[in-house]
N, C-alpha and C positions, 0 to 999 in steps of 0.2 A: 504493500500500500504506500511506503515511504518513496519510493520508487516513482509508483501510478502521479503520487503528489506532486515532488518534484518536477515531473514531465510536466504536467497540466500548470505549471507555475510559466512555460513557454509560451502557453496558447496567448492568441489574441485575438479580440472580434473582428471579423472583417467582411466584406460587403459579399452576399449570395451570390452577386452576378461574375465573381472571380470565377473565370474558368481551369476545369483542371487538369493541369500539364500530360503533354499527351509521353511524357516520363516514367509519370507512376504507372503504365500500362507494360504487361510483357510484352515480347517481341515475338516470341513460338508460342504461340497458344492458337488452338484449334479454332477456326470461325465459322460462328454456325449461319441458317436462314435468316436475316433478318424478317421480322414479325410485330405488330405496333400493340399488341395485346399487353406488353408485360408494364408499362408506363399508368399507373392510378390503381395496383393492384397488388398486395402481398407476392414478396419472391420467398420462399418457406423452402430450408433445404430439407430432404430428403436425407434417409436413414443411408442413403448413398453417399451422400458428403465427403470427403478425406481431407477438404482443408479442415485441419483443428479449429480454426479461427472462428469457421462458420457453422458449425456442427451446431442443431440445435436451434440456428436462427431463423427468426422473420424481420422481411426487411421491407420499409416500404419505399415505392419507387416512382421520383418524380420526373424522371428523364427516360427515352428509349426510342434512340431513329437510330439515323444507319451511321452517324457521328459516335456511337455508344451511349451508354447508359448510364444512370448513379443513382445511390438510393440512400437510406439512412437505416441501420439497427435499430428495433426498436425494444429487445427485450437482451441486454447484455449490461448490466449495470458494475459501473467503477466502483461506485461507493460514494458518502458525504463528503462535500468537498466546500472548504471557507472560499465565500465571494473573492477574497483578498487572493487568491491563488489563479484564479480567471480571469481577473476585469483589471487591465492595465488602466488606470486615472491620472491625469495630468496633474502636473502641483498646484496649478490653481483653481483643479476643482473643489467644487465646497462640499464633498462628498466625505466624510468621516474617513479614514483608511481603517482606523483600528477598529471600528465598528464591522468592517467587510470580514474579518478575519471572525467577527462573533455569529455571523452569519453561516450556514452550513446548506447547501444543496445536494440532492442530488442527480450524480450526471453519468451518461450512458456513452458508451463506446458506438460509436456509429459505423465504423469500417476502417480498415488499415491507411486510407489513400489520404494526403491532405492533413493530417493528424493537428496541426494547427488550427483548425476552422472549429466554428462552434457554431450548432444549430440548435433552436428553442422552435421543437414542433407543439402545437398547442391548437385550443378550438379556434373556432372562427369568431367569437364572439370580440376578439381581443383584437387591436390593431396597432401599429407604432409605425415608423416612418422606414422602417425596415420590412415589414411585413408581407408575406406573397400569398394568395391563397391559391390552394390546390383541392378544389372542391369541398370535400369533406371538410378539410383541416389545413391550416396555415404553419407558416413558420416564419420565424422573425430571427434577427442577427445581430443585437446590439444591447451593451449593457445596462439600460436604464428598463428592460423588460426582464435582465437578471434581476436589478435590485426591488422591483416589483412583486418579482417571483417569493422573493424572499422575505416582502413585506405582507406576503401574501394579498395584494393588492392587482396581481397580475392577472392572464388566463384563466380561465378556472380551472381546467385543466392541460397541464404542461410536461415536457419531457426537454430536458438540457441531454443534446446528443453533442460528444467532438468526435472528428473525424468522416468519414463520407466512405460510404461503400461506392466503388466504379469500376465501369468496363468500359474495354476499345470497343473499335466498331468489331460486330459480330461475335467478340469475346463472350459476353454471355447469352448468344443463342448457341453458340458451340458446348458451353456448360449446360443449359437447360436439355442439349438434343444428348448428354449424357447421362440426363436422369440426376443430375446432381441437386436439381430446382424444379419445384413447382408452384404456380399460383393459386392467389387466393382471394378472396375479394376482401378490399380494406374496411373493417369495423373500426369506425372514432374510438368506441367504448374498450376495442380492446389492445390499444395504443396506447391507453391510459393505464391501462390493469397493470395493478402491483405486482404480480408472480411474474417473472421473465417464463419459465418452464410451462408455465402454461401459456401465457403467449403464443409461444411455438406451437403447444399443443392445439389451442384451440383454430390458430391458425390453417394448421396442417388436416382437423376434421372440417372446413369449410373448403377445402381445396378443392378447384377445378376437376372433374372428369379428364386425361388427359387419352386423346382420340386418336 
């Protein structure tokens, strides 16, 4: 955990529409059909999985043409974490610091790629000058919606994710045509839910027929 802390003491907020390096992408990986189905809907790996990383997960997906894909974890939890360790503030904000450190959240591992980025998916009810809706449910990118969060003045309901799950072009329809992923349709209600394991679970008994 000393460790997890440390890292996350790097992070910084930074604007959604960063796009991501086409770096973090392998270079030999299988490419499957592209298909516009996987974009507003649970990607849920399958008891097939071998990456460790994803074993377990539901991820949901706001991106998927033929440029690749990206999505956020939504049931992989870090653990409590002080504002003061996330939210870089300038010296002349009027913002307490040692206040931010009495503060505690908690925040979710989103995906390996990007590990500096911080997303706050949350309902629609909520809005700030960051905010994008994607049907169901929005997300926002800026710390004055952390320190909301924590005043519990924010969202009503909220999920602090770092990091971004992504793929190259065709990267993950080559992993889906291997059975490593299946979809599912996005429930609000269970983006919120407290059990990560059931997440997965309940995700995984809502999944597609796959034809």
């Amino acid at each position: 955990m000393k460790k997890i802390l440390k890292f996350i003491c790097l992070f910084l907020l930074i604007n959604l529409n960063n796009s991501l390096q086409a770096t973090d992408y392998p270079t030999n990986y299988y490419k499957g059909k592209f298909y516009e189905s996987v974009k507003g809907n649970f990607l849920v790996a399958t008891d097939q999985m071998q990456d460790s990383r994803f074993k377990k997960t539901a991820i949901a997906m706001f991106k998927n043409d033929e440029n690749g894909a990206w999505g956020l974890v939504i049931n992989k939890t870090i653990g409590l974490v002080p504002l003061g360790d996330i939210i870089k503030i300038s010296e002349n904000s009027n913002i307490n610091k040692k206040n931010l450190y009495n503060k505690k959240i908690p925040i979710f591992w989103g995906g390996p790629v990007d590990r500096h980025r911080i997303f706050i998916i949350h309902s629609n009810e909520y809005e700030s000058e960051s905010t994008k809706k994607y049907n169901k449910i929005s997300i926002s990118s800026d710390y004055k919606t952390l320190l909301k969060i924590a005043e519990n003045k924010g969202p009503k309901n909220n999920l602090v994710i770092v990091g971004v799950s992504s793929w190259g072009p065709g990267q993950l329809e080559g992993e889906m045509e291997r059975d490593d992923w299946i979809l599912s349709e996005i429930k609000k209600d269970l983006i919120f839910e407290g059990d990560d394991l059931e997440k997965w679970k309940k995700a995984m008994e809502n999944s597609f027929i796959k034809l």
